[in-house]
N, C-alpha and C positions, 0 to 999 in steps of 0.2 A: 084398681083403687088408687084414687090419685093421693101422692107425699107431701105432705106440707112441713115446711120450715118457718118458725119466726123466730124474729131478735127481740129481745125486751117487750114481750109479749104484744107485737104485732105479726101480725102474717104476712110474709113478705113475697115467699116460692112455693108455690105450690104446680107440681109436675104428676103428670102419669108414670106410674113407674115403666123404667127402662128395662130391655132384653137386654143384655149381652150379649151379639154372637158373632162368634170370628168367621173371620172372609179377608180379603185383599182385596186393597185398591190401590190400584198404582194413580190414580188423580186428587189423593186427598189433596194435595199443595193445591190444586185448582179450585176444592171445593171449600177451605180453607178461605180463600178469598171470598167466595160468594157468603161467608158469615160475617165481614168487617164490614157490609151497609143493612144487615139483616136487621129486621125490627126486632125490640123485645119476644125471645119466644121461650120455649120449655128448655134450648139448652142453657139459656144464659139464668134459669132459674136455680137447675141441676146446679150450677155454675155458683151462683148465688150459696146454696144448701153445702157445698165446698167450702167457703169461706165462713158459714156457722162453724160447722162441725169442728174447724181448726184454729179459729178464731185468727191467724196471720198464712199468709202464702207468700212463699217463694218464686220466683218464673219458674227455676228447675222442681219446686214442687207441683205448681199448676200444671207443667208439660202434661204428667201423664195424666190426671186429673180432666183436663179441656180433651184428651185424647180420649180417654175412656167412654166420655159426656158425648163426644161428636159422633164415633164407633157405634154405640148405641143408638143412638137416635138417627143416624142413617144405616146402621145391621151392616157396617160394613169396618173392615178393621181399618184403623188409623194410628199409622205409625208415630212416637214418640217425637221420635226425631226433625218432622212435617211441623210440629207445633213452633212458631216464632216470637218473638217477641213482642213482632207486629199484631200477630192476632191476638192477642194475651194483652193486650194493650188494649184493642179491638172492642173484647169483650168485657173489658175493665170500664169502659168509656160508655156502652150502650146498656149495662146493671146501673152505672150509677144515675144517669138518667133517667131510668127506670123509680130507683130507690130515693132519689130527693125528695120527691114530697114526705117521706114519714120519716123525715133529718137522718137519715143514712148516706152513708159516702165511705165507697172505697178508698181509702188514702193509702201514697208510701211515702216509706222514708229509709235512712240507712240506716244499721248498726250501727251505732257511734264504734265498736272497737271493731269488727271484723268489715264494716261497712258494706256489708252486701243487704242488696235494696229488699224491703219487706212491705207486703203489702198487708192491708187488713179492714176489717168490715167496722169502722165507726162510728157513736152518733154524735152527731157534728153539733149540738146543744144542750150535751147532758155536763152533769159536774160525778164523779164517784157516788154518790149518793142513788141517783137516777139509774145508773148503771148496774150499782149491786143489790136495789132492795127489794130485788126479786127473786135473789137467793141467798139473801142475809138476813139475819134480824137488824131490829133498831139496835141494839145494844154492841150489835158487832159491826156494822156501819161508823158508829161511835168508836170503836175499838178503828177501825180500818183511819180512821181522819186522823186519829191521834198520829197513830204510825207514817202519816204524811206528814202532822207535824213536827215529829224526830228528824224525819228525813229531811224536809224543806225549812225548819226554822231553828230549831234547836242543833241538829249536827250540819248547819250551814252556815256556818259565820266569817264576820269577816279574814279571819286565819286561815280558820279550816272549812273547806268549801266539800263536805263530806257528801251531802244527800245520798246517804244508804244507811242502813241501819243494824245491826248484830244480830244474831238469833236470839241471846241473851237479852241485850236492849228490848228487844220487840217483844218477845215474851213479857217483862217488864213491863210493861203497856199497860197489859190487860188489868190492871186496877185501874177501875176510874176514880181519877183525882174531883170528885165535886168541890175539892175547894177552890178549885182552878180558878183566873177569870174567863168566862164567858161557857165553863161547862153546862152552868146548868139551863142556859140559853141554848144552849145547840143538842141535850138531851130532850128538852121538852118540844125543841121543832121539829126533831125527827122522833119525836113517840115516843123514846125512848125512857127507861125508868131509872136512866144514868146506874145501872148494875155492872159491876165488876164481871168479866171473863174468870173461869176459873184457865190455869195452866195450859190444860189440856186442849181446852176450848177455844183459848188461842191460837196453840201450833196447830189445830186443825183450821181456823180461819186461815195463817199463813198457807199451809198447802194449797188448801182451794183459792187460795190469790196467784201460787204457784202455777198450778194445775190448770186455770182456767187464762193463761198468760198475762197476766196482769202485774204478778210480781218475776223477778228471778233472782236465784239465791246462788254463790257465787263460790268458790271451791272453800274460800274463809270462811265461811256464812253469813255474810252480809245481803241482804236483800237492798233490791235496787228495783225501780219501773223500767218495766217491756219497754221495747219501741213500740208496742200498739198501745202501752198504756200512755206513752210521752203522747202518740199522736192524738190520744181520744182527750186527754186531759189539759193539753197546752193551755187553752184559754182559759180554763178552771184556773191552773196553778199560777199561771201570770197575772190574774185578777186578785188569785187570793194573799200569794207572797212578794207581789211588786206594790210599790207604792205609785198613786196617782200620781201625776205633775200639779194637780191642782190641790193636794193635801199633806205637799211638803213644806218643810219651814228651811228658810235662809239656801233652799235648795240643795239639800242632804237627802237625794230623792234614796231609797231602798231597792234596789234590783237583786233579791235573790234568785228568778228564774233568768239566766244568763244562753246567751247564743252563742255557736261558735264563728268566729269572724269569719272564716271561710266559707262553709257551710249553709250558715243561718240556720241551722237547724239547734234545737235545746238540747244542748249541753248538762250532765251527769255524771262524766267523766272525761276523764282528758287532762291539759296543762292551762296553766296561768298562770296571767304576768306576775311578778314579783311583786311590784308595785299594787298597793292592796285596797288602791283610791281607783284603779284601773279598770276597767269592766271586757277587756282583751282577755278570750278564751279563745283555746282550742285541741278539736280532736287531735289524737296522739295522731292519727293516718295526716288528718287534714295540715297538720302541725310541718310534718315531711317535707308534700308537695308544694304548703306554701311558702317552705322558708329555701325550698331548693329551686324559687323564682327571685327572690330577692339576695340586694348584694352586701346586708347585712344580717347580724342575727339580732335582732330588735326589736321590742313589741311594735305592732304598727299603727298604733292609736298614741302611745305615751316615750317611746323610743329608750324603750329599758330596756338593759342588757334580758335578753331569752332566757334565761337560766336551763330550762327543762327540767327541772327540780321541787317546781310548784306546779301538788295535783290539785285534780278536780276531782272528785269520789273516792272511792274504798282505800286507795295510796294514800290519802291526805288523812286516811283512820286508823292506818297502821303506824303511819309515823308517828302522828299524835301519841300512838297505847305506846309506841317505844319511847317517849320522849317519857313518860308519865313512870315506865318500869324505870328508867334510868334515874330517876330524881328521888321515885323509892327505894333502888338500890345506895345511893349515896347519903340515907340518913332519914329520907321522908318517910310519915306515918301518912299519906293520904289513903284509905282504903275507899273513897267516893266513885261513884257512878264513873261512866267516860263521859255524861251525859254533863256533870256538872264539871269535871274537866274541863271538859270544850270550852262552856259557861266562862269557868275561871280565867282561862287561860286567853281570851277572848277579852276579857273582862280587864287584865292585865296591861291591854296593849295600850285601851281607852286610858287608862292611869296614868301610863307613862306619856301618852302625847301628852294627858293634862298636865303633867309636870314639867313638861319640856314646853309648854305654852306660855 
C-alpha cells in the first residue's frame, strides 16, 4: 500500500512502503555516490516524508534518517557513519527541485545562539496566516498576529529591541482588543468573528506553536520564532514591520526586522550598537569572530565604542523588568503592563530629544 505525505494540504511524497532488513555492505560509500546524479525517486520521497514529520533537520539528524531510507530501499544495511555531508547536500538539492513548482524549498540557516546549521521544509510564498489555517481557527490565527505584533512592534522599539514575548504577556493577548486600529479589518478578512480566547485556549495555541516549531519558549518563559519559523516568514515580517523607501517622510525610514552585519541573516537576538540611530547588529557567536579580525572594538557602520552591553531579545527584557522593579522599589506606584513600560519608557527618549532640540 503505497505512504503519502503532504504539506499544507498538497501531496507531495508518496512511496511504497519500505522493508527493513539487515545485511552488510561494505560499498555503501560507492553506492552513496551513484544517488548524488539520481533522478527524483522513492528514496528522496521517504526523504521528503523526514522533513514533514520533524518539520527541521539536522546533518547529524538526517545521518541516520537518509541511512535507514537508503538500507531499505536497497535491503541492504547502510552504515551511519557512510552518510556525508556531500550526499545530504545531494539529496537536499534534487527534493527541492522536485518540490518547486507547489512554492516548497528546503532552506537552512544557523541558530542564531548555538549556530549549528538547520535545515527545514518551507513555503517560500505563504505569510502565518496561509501556513496555520489549517490547523487553527480564524480566531486563533487572530490571536497568533497579535502575538507577532508584541513581539515585532510593541516589545521592539527603539531602546528595547525585545522581540519575544512572556508567558504572562502572550496569554494577555488573548482578549481581542476590537477597539484596536485596524482590528476589525483583519478579523473580517480572515473570517474571523474578532472573539476573544478564553485563558486556557490560548496556552494551548502557544503549545501547539511550541510543538509544531514554530515557536520556542526559553528557560524564563519568554517565547521567541524558530529558525524555521525566521526562515518561512522573513519576507512576511520584512514587509510587514519595515517601512518602504518610497513611504517615508524627511527619510526616517522604520527597520524593525534588522540583519546581523556579519551573517546577513535576521537577527532576534544578539548585541547592538549603543548608538540607537545605528542599524549595526550582531550575533553573540558572529560578534566574537568578527571583532577578533579587527583592530578596533567599534561598530563598523557608525564607529561607536562596542560596548557589549546592548541586547537584542529576551536580555534587553530583563533589564527592562529590572530597571522598572528598581524605580518601584525607590518610591514608584507603577503597577502597568511591561507592555506599556516599554511604550513609556520609549516614549521618554522621543521627549527628551524634543527638549534638547
Amino acid at each position: 500500500m503505497p505512504a503519502t505525505a503532504s504539506f499544507n494540504g498538497k501531496v507531495i511524497a508518496e512511496t511504497d512502503t519500505f522493508e527493513f532488513v539487515e545485511g552488510n555492505d561494505p560499498n555503501a560509500s560507492e553506492r552513496m555516490a551513484e544517488h548524488d546524479d539520481a533522478e527524483y525517486n522513492n528514496t528522496h520521497r521517504a526523504f521528503l516524508q523526514a522533513f514533514i514529520a520533524r518539520s527541521t533537520l539536522t546533518f547529524e539528524e538526517a545521518q541516520p534518517v537518509l541511512a535507514a531510507i537508503l538500507g531499505a530501499h536497497e535491503r541492504r544495511d547502510c552504515p551511519v557513519e557512510d552518510i556525508t555531508e556531500h550526499d545530504f547536500r545531494a539529496y537536499v538539492s534534487t527534493a527541492n527541485n522536485a518540490i518547486s513548482p507547489y512554492d516548497l524549498e528546503i532552506r537552512c540557516t544557523y541558530h542564531q545562539i548555538t549556530r549549528q546549521r538547520i535545515y527545514a521544509l518551507v513555503n517560500s510564498t505563504s505569510d502565518p496566516v496561509t501556513q496555520l489555517a489549517t490547523i487553527h481557527t480564524a480566531d486563533e490565527i487572530s490571536y497568533l498576529k497579535r502575538i507577532l505584533d508584541a513581539m515585532f512592534d510593541t516589545y521592539n522599539t527603539s531602546r528595547h529591541e525585545v522581540m519575544a514575548i512572556s508567558s504572562m504577556e502572550a496569554v494577555g493577548l488573548a482578549k481581542s482588543p476590537g477597539d484596536k486600529r485596524g482590528s476589525q479589518t483583519e478579523a473580517e478578512t480572515q473570517g474571523s468573528s474578532g472573539q476573544s480566547l478564553t485563558m486556557m485556549q490560548a496556552e494551548k495555541v502557544l503549545r501547539t506553536l511550541v510543538e509544531g516549531g514554530w515557536f520556542e519558549k526559553s528557560r524564563k518563559g519568554f517565547y521567541s520564532l524558530t529558525p524555521r519559523a525566521l526562515m518561512e516568514l522573513r519576507g512576511w515580517l520584512i514587509q510587514t514591520y519595515n517601512d518602504d523607501d518610497e513611504n517615508t517622510e524627511d527619510g526616517l525610514r522604520v527597520v524593525k526586522i534588522k540583519q546581523c552585519y556579519a551573517c546577513k541573516e535576521l537577527i532576534t537576538t544578539g548585541l547592538r550598537c549603543a548608538n540607537r540611530d545605528c542599524l549595526c547588529r550582531l550575533h553573540d557567536i558572529c560578534t566574537q569572530r568578527f571583532f577578533s579580525t579587527q583592530t578596533s572594538r567599534t561598530c563598523p557602520l557608525c564607529e561607536t565604542n562596542w560596548t557589549g552591553k546592548d541586547f537584542v531579545g529576551e536580555r534587553a527584557a530583563v533589564g527592562m523588568k529590572r530597571m522598572i522593579k528598581r524605580r518601584s522599589t525607590n518610591g514608584g506606584n507603577d503597577r502597568s503592563s511591561f507592555a506599556v513600560a516599554v511604550q513609556r519608557e520609549d516614549g521618554s527618549d522621543i521627549e527628551a530629544e524634543e527638549d534638547s532640540g
